[in-house]
N, C-alpha and C positions, 0 to 999 in steps of 0.2 A: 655473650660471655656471662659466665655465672660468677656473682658475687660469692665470699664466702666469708664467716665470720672466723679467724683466726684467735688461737685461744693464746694462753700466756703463751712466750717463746722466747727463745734467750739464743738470737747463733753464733753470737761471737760474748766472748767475757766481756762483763759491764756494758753489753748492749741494750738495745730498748727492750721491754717487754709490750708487745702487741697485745692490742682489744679492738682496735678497727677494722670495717673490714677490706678486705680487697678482691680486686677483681681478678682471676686467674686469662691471662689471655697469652696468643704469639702469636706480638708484633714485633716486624725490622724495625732499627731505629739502629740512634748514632750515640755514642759515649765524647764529649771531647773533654780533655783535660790538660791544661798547661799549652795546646797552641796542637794537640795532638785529637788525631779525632779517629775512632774503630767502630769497626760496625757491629752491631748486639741482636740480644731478639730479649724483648721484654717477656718476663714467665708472669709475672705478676704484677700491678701496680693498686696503691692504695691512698689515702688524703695523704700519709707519712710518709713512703716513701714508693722504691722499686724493687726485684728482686732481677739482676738481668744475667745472660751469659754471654760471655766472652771469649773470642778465642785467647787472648793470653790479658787477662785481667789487671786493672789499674791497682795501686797498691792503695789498702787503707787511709783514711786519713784525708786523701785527697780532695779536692774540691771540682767537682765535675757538672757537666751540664748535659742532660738525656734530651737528645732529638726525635721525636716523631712525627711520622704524618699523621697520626689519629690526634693529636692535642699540639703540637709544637715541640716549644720547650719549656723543659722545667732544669732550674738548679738547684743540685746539692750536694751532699759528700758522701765517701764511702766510707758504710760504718762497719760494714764486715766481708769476708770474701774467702772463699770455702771452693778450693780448686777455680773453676771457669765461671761459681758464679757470684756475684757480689749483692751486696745490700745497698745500694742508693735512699739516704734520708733526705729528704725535701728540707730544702732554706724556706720557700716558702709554705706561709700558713696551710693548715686544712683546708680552710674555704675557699683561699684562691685556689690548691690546688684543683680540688673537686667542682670548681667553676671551669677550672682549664682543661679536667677531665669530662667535666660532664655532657659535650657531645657526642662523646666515646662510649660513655659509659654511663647512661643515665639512672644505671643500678647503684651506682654510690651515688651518686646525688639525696636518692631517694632514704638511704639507709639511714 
């Protein structure tokens, strides 16, 4: 998977603006939220967050936890969501993350 550097970006009003990078991949995994759990395919992931699709997407706001086989899990919340596909922001740090991705991913490690 090829890393990419994402320049500013804004997808939802008063969202982050992006400068790290991420990695473009598609991987199954699992969304669960509130005791509910649906199955996604991650388009992208980075230290911040995720970028996934859904068939009928969690609402904003929410606090969720992304299951994979490539890393585990990570929890976070949803900070925007644009038809099927949503924005997952990391609760955890950069470095854990990128420690929990970086047998996946040893392209963001390195960046």
């Amino acid at each position: 998977m090829q890393a990419k550097n994402d320049g500013p970006t804004d997808p939802a009003p008063g969202g982050e603006r992006r400068h790290k990078k991420r990695a473009a991949v598609l991987w199954t995994g699992s969304l669960e939220c509130g005791g509910q759990v649906a199955d996604c395919i991650l388009l992208n992931v980075g230290a911040r967050g995720a970028m996934v699709r859904m068939a009928v997407p969690f609402e904003r706001s929410l606090p969720v936890t992304l299951h994979s086989y490539h890393f585990g899990n990570l929890t976070g919340r949803v900070v925007w969501q644009d038809g099927n596909a949503i924005g997952v922001q990391f609760e955890e740090s950069p470095e854990q993350v990128i420690e929990t991705l970086g047998r996946a991913l040893p392209e963001l490690a390195a960046a």
